[in-house]
C-alpha positions as CSV (number, residue, x, y, z in Angstrom):
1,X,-18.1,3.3,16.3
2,X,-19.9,3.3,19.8
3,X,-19.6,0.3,22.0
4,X,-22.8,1.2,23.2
5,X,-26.0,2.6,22.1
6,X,-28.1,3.9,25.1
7,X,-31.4,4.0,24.8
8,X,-34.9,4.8,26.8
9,X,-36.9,2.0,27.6
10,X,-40.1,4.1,28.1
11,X,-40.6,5.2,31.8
12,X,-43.3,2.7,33.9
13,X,-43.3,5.2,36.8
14,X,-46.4,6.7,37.9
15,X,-46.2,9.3,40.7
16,X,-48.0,9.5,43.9
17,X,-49.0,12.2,45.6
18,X,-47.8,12.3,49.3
19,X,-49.0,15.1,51.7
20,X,-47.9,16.7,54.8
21,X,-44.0,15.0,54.9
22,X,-41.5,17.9,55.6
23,X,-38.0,17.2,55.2
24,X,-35.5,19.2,57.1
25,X,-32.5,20.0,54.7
26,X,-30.3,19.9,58.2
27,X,-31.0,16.2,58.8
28,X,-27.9,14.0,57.5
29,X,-30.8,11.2,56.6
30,X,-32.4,9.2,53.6
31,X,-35.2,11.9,54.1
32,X,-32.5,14.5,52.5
33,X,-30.6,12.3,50.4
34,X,-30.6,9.4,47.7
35,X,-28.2,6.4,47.9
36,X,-27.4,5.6,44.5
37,X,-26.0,1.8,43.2
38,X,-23.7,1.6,40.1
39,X,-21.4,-0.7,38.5
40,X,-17.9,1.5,37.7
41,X,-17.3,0.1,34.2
42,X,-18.6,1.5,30.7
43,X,-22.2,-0.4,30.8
44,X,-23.6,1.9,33.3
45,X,-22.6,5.3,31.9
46,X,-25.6,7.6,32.5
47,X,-25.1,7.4,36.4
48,X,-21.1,7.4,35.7
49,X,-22.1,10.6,33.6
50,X,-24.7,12.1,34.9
51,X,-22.9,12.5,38.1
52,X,-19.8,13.6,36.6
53,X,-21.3,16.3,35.0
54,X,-23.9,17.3,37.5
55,X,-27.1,16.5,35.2
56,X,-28.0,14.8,38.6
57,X,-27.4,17.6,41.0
58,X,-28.9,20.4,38.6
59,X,-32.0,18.8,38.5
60,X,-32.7,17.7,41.9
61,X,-31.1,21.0,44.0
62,X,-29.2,21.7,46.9
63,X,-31.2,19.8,49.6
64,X,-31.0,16.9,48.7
65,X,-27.2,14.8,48.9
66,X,-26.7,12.2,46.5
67,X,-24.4,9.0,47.8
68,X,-23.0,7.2,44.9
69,X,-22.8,3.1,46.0
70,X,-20.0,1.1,43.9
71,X,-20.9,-2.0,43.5
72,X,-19.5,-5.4,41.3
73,X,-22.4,-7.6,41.1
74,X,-25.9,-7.0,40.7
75,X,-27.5,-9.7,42.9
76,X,-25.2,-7.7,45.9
77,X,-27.1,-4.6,44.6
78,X,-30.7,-6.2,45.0
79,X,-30.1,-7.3,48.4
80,X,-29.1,-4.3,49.3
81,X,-32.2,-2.5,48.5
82,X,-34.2,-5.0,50.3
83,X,-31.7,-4.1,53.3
84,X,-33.0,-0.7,52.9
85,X,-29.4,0.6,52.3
86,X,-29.9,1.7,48.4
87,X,-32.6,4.6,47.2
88,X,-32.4,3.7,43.3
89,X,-29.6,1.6,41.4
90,X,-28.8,0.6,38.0
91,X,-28.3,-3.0,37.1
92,X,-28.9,-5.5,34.8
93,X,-32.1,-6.9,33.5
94,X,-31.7,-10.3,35.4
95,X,-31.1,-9.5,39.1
96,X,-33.9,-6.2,38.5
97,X,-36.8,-9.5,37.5
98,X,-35.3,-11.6,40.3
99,X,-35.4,-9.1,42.7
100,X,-39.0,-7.7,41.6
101,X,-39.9,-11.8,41.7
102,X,-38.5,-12.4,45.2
103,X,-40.2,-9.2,47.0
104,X,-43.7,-10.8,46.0
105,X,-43.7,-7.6,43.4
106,X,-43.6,-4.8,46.3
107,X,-40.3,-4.2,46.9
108,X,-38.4,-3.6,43.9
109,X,-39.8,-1.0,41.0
110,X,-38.4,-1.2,37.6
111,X,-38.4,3.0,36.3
112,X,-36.6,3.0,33.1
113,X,-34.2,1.4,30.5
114,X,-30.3,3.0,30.8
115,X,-28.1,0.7,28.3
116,X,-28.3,-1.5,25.2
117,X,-25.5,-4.0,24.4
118,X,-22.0,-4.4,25.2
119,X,-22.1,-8.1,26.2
120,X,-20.0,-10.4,24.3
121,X,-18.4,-13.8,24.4
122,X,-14.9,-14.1,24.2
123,X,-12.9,-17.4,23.7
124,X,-9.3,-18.3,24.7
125,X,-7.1,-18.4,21.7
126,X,-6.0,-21.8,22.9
127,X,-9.7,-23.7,23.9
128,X,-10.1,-25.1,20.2
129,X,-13.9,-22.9,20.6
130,X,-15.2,-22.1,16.9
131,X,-18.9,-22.6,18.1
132,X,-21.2,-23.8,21.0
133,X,-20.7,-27.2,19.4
134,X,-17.3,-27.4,20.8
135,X,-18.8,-26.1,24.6
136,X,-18.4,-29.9,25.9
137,X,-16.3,-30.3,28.7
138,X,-14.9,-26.1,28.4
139,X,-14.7,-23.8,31.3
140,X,-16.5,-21.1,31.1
141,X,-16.9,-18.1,33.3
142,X,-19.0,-15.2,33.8
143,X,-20.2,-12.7,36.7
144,X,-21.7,-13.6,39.9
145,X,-24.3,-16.2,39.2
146,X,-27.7,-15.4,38.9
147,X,-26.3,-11.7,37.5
148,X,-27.2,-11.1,34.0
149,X,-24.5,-12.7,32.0
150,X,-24.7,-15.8,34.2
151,X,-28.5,-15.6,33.4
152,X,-27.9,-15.4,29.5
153,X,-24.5,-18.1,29.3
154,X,-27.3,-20.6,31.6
155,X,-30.3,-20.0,29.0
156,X,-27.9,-19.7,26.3
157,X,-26.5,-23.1,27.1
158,X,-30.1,-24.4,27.2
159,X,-31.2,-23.6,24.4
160,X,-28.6,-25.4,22.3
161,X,-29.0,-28.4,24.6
162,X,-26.1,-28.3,27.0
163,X,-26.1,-28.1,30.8
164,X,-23.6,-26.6,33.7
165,X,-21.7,-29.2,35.0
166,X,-23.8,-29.0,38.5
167,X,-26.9,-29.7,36.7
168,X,-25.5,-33.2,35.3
169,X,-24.2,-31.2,32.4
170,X,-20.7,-31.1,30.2
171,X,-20.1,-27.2,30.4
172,X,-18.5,-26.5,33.7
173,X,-19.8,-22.5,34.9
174,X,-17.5,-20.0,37.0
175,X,-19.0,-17.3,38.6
176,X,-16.3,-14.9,39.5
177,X,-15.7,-11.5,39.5
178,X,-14.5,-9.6,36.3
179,X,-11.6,-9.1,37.6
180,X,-10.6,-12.7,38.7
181,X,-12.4,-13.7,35.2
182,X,-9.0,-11.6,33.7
183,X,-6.3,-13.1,35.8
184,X,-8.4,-16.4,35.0
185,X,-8.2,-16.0,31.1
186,X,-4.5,-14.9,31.2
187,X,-3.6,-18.1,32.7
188,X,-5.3,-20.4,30.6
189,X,-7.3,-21.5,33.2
190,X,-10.8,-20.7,31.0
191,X,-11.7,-21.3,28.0
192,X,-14.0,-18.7,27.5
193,X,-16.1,-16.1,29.2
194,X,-19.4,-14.3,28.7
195,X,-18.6,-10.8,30.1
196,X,-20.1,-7.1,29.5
197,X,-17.7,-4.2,28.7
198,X,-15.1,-2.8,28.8
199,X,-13.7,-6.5,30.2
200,X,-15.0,-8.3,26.7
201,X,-12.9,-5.4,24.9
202,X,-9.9,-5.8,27.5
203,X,-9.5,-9.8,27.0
204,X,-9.9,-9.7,23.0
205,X,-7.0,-6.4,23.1
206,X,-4.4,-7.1,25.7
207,X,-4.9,-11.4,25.9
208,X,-5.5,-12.5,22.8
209,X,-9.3,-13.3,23.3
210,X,-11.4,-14.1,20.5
211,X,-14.9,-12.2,20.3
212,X,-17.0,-15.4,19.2
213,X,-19.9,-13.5,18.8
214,X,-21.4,-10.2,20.7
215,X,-24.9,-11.4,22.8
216,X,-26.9,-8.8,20.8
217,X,-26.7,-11.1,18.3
218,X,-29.2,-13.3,19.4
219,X,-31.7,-10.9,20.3
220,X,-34.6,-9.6,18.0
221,X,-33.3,-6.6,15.8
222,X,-29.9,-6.6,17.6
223,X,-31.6,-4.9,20.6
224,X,-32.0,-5.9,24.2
225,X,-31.7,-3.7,27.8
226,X,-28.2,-4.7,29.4
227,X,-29.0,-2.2,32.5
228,X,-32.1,-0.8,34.0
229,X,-33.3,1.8,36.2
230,X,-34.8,0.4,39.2
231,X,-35.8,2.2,42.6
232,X,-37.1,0.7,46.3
233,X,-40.6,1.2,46.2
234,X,-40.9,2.9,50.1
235,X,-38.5,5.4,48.5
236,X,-40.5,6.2,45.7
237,X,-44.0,6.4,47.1
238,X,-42.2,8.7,50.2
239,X,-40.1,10.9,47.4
240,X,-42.3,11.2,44.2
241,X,-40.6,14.4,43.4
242,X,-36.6,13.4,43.6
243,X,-37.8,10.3,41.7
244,X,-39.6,12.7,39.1
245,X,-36.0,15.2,39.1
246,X,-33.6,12.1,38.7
247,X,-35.6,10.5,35.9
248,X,-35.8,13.9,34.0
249,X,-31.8,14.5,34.6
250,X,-31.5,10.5,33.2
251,X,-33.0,11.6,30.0
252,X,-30.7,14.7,29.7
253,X,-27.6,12.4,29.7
254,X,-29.0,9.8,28.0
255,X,-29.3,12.8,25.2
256,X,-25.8,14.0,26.2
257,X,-24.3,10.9,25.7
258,X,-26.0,9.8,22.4
């Protein structure tokens, strides 16, 4: 059974013509390359893929260099672009809106979908946790705040009338990274954690966790985009034509992957 199901959101790019910029396949610059963001875990696949295969490469040709950026978190991702350090990234839904909010909607462009799913939460076998009636007073962790996990525990929380503990709440939040989230869980020191793949999978198989439910759950038909496609805007209106390449070779391993 696939932990994933990866899907195409619909692509909200429109292309714009640019005339009389000449890039010069010598020059080690963003001109001649693109600087790519992804997460190295099983939600962001198609880049993890695409790369690995050379779906990317194929499509957009020898002059142009493509610089895969590994990053943990996606509010570090989003920053980055407006630092003018990242060409295109994938990342979840949360820090792409944020960021698109924050820029005053000129910054940050949102070009297709790239995952569905794989987002559960897992609960200590030892925090007494059958359902979010029993959320008083636990510890519970997820990703960096204001990533999309952090985003969906905080709304999740709220809608079953519950607050983080820095809000006057019962439900004290830790945003840490995956990896401390592990070492965190294996030590008892959370009760339960709201984390994408393959760490949801890795705390149920090797510590016991308990999958209390998977987040798709509580979405409409099962369905909602765990990671989008999302460019800087200066680099799309100055390189139509990559941006046109890359979005075709994300389709072909999409359809590889499926």
């Amino acid at each position: 059974m696939k932990m994933l199901h990866f899907v195409l959101i619909g692509v909200v790019l429109t292309l714009i013509s640019v005339v009389g910029i000449i890039a010069n396949p010598d020059l080690n610059t963003h001109e001649n390359k693109i600087r790519v963001a992804y997460f190295p875990n099983i939600s962001h696949a198609v880049p993890i893929v695409g790369i690995e295969k050379g779906f990317f490469s194929n499509q957009i040709g020898n002059n142009t260099v493509i610089e895969p950026l590994l990053f943990d978190s996606g509010p570090q991702v989003i920053e980055s672009i407006f630092a003018g350090s990242v060409d295109i990234a994938y990342v979840g839904p949360g820090p792409a809106i944020n960021g698109f909010l924050k820029s005053e909607q000129r910054n940050v462009k949102i070009l297709s979908g790239s995952a569905s799913g794989g987002v559960s939460f897992i609960v200590h076998p030892d925090s007494k946790i059958e359902s979010v009636a029993d959320f008083e007073g636990k510890r519970i962790a997820a990703p960096q705040i204001g990533n999309t996990q952090d985003i969906s525990l905080r709304t999740y929380l709220s809608d079953n009338g519950l607050k983080p503990a820095e809000k006057g709440g019962s439900v004290i939040v830790l945003n840490t990274a995956s990896s401390d989230i592990y070492i965190l869980f294996a030590k008892g020191d959370i009760d339960a954690a709201w984390v994408p793949e393959p760490t949801a999978t890795i705390l149920v198989q090797q510590l016991g966790g308990i999958r209390l439910f998977n987040e798709k759950e509580l979405w409409p038909e099962d369905k909602f985009a765990s990671v989008v496609l999302i460019a800087r805007e200066e680099y799309v209106n100055e390189h139509p034509e990559i941006i046109q390449k890359w979005l075709e070779a994300h389709q072909q391993t999409v359809t590889w992957i499926n």
